[in-house]
C-alpha positions, 0 to 999 in steps of 0.5 A: 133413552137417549132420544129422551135425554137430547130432547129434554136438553134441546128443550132446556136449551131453548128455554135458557136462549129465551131466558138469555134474550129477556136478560139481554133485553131487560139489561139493555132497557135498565141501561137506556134507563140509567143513560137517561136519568143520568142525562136528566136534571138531578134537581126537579126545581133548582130554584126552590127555597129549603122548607123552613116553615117549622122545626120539622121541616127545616131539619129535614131539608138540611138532612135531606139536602147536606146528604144529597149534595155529598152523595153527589159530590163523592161520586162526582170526585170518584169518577174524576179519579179515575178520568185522564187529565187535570180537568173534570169531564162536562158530566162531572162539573154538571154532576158538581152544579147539581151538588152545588145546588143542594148544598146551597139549599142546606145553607138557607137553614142557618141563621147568617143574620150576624155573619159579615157581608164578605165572610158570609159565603165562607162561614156559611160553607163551614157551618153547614158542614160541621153541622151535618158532621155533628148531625152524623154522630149526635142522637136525633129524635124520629122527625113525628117527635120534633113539630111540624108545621101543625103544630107551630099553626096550633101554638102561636107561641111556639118559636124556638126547638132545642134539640134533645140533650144539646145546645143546637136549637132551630128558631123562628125568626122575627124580623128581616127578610127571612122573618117568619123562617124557622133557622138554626140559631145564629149562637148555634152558627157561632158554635158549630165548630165547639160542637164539632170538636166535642164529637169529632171522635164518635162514629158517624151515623150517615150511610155515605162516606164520613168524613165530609168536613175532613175531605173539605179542609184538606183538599184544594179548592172549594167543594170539589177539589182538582187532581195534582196533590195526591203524590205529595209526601205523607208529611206536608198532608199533616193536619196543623190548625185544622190546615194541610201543612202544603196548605199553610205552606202555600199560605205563607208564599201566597202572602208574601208575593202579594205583599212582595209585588206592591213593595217593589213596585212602589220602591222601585219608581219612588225616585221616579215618581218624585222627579216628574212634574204636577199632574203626572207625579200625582196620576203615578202615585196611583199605581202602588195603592192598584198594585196593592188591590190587584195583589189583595184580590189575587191572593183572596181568591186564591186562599179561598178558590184553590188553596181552600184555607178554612177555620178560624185562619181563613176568616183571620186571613180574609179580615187582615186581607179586607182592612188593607184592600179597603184602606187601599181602596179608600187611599186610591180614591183620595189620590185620585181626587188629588190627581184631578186637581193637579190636571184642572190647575194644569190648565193655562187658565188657572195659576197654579199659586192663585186662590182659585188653585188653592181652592181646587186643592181643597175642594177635592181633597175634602171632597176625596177624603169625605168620599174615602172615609164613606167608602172605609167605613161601609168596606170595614162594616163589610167584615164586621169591623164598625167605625161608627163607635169610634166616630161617635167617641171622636164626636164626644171630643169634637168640641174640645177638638174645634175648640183648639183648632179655632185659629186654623177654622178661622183662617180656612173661612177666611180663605173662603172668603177671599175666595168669593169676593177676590180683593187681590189675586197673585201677582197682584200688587196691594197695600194692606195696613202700613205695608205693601207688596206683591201677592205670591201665594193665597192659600187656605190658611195663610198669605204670602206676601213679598214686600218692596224691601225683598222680605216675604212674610205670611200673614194668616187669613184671619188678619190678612182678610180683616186688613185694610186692602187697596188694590193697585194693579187693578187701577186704570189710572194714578193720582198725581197729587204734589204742592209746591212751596214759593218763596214769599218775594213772589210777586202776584203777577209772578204767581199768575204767571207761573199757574197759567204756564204749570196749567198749560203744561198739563192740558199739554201732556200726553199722559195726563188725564184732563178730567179732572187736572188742575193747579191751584194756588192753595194757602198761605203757608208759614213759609211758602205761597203754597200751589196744589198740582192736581192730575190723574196719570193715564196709567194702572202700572206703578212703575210707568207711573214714577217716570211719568211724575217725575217728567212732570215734576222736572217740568214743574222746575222749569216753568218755576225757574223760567218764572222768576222765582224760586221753591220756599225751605223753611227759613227765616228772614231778619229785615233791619230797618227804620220803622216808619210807623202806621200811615196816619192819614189812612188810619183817620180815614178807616176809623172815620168810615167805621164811625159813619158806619155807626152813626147811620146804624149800618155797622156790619157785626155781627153779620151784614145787613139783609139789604148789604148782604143784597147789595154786595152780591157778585160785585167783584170780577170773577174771572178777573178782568182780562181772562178770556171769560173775564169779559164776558161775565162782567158783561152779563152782570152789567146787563143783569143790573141793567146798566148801559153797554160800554 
């Protein structure tokens, strides 16, 4: 018996080991397996769309995959509880790409068509889960009784599934680049977290954890949140506005400083700024708007990476935040526009109060301005924010707009103007209407203009342009033009006398240009034998100029004192004296000449004869005789008559 017994045991025994020994062997074959499913990619094709070719189709996808990347993601997180350490192992930030993934592949169902560019990616994050939440907690028919891709080929019309007892509808959509795709409504988008209000109280459905939405918003950071608020106070955990009370905390602080920093900054340099000199002044006035980005991009991140504000708040948030980054943007790049102005005008070879500097200020600031405006409206378009009817109602007034600004245009064109063709420049001197005066400033609405008596006036450059305008610093010589009045007792040998020797004085001079200078004795005046002094000054600047005429005119004084005679003034002479009457004798003769002139048919009225006119051609000596050309041209008129040589 006892023989029986230990045998039937040992056999026992032996069968157990082997029993043993296939666990162990099943065991460590189940471990390998879970070792290299766990190593493999959880995602066969990471670059796969959702299926979204019917109403069927795109509810499953968002099921399948929303489920998926929580499951995922919740395991992900419990095994980074219970890692050491702040940060994720390398198996859980692959566990969370692969979860990524998914997730990304639920958002491809809804409808963001209508979402701004720069909210789309956090709108999308939210939509896709209070969908799932609603999803979770909602009746939704068996997948055979919502069509599939059969049926949409069947019925052409087919474009829009509304699911049972709810406003949650999928739609085909019928342009862009998502046409043909069966999406969730962009109504239904708008609407999800109505939805989710609704029925956030009934029990969820999904086999995972419940809750998605809730752990989202009232964690840090995105999908997957880092350690370091689980021992903080029950209290700061407080839901407010669908935010933790740390988180609105941190909201508020995270705002200040970015505002705080720029503030600062600016305040802190602006007595400094406005001390330094062009180009440096306008180069500084760049920090604040940059701080400012800086700061604004911070904070951005930081709301949405780390803090994880979400809701109606982070999309009021990032909206306030975008208007000042992008009007920060846009006001950098209109100072810097400026900036490089400053640093062309800088250059020696420009002056800095020329027309050509104004200019440059211009260009560039029209030219930053056009350029900040463009880059304002496509920022703001970014968050949803369009200038275009705006801009179309500032259209509508536009022509009342030019019409009162008519002056101004007027004198900007006419600054152009001065511009291309460059009439004056500054420092240049000029006579314009019946003033003249240095140019101190050419600007695009007006000049500026300091006249000889030490006033400077600004003329618009309308009428400035329209003036009469006579250059004289760009002349290379100036005319010397004076007539002297001799005194009628000046006897013609005098007068002779006094143009040789006035003549002389100009060949002679050095600063006078002999072609062409000339003295002439003009007219008979009322009072004067009238001399016309007539000569170019080798000289473009005004002021060598009245030392030069007035060592001519000095000159002119002597040769008329060394003459013998003097300057006529307006005077008169009384002769008192016999009068001896007309001279009889050569009266007879005149009127005997007269009559034989009559006699013969040869009186000249009212014009000479053909044959007269013939006779009396060249016959007088001119030069005179006893000039140096006097001789010789009366020698060629005797050999052109054919009269003998003397």
């Amino acid at each position: 018996m006892f023989d029986y017994l230990a045998s039937h045991f040992i056999s026992k025994l032996t069968r157990l080991k082997r029993q043993l020994g296939q666990i162990v062997v099943w065991g460590l074959a189940l471990l390998l397996l879970q070792t290299s499913l766990s190593a493999a990619p959880l995602v066969k094709h990471p670059l796969a769309p959702p299926d979204t070719s019917s109403p069927q189709a795109t509810l499953i996808s968002f099921v399948e995959n929303i489920n998926k990347s929580y499951q995922i993601l919740m395991t992900a997180y419990d095994q980074y509880l219970e890692e050491p350490g702040l940060f994720p192992s390398n198996s859980v930030k692959e566990q969370v790409k692969q979860a990524e993934i998914f997730f990304e592949r639920a958002e491809g169902c809804l409808n963001l068509s209508e979402i701004p560019p720069r909210l789309e990616q956090d709108v999308a994050l939210e939509g896709t889960l209070l969908l799932k939440e609603v999803l979770d907690r909602i009746e939704v028919p068996t997948y055979d009784q919502i069509p599939d891709a059969e049926a949409v080929a069947t019925d052409k019309e087919l474009s829009r599934w509304i699911l049972p007892h709810t406003e949650i509808d999928i739609v085909k959509v019928k342009s862009g680049p998502q046409a043909g795709k069966f999406l969730f409504s962009t109504e239904t988008v708008a609407r999800l977290k109505e939805f989710y209000t609704k029925v956030q109280q009934l029990p969820s459905k999904s086999s995972a954890k419940a809750g998605f939405y809730q752990f989202y918003i009232s964690t840090p950071g995105r999908l997957f949140p880092l350690k370091g608020l689980q021992g903080l106070p029950s209290w700061l955990n407080s839901i407010y506005w669908d935010q933790t009370l740390w988180q609105l905390i941190t909201l508020g602080i995270s705002l200040l400083i970015a505002f705080w920093i720029p503030y600062r900054s600016f305040r802190g340099n602006w007595r400094r700024i406005v001390t330094l000199d062009c180009p440096q002044r306008t180069w500084t006035m760049l920090l604040p708007p940059i701080i400012t980005i800086s700061s604004l991009v911070a904070v951005r991140y930081v709301l949405a990476q780390w803090i994880n504000i979400t809701g109606q708040l982070l999309l009021t948030s990032l909206i306030i935040l975008e208007i000042i980054f992008w009007m920060m943007v846009a006001l950098t790049i209109f100072l810097f526009g400026n900036a490089l102005a400053e640093t062309i005008i800088a250059s020696p070879r420009i002056n800095p109060q020329g027309l050509d500097a104004s200019m440059i200020r211009t260009f560039f600031s029209l030219s930053g301005l056009g350029i900040s405006t463009f880059v304002l409206i496509v920022g703001l378009e970014q968050v949803g924010i369009s200038l275009i009817p705006i801009l179309a109602g500032l259209g509508i007034g536009g022509l009342a707009l030019a019409l009162a600004a008519r002056p101004t245009l007027e004198n900007i064109i006419a600054g152009l103007i001065l511009f291309a063709d460059r009439p004056v420049k500054v420092g240049e001197y000029c006579c314009f209407g019946e003033k003249e005066g240095t140019v101190l400033e050419i600007g695009l609405r007006s000049t500026r203009i300091l006249e000889l008596n030490g006033d400077i006036i600004s003329l618009p450059n309308s009428h400035f342009s329209e003036l009469e305008l006579a250059n004289h610093s760009r002349r290379d010589r100036i005319l010397l033009r004076q007539t002297i009045g001799l005194r009628y007792e000046t006897t013609s040998e005098q007068l002779r006398y006094l143009l040789v020797n006035l003549r002389s004085m100009l060949l002679a001079h050095p600063k006078l240009l002999q072609e062409p200078a000339e003295v002439r004795f003009i007219k008979y005046g009322d009072y004067s034998l009238d001399v016309e002094i007539f000569a170019y000054v080798d000289t473009g600047n005004r002021f060598e100029f009245r030392g030069i005429q007035e060592d001519v005119l000095l000159r002119v004084k002597d040769i008329v004192e060394a003459s013998g005679t003097d300057f006529a003034f307006p005077s008169q002479t009384t002769y008192i004296s016999r009068d001896s009457g007309l001279d009889q004798e050569l009266s007879r003769a005149a009127e005997a000449e007269v009559q034989g002139w009559r006699s013969k048919g040869m009186l000249p009225f009212p014009e000479f004869s053909s044959e007269q006119q013939e006779q009396l051609r060249d016959t007088l000596d001119f030069p005179p005789k006893g000039s140096p050309n006097g001789n010789l041209a009366s020698d060629n008129r005797n050999k052109n008559q054919g009269e003998p040589e003397n």
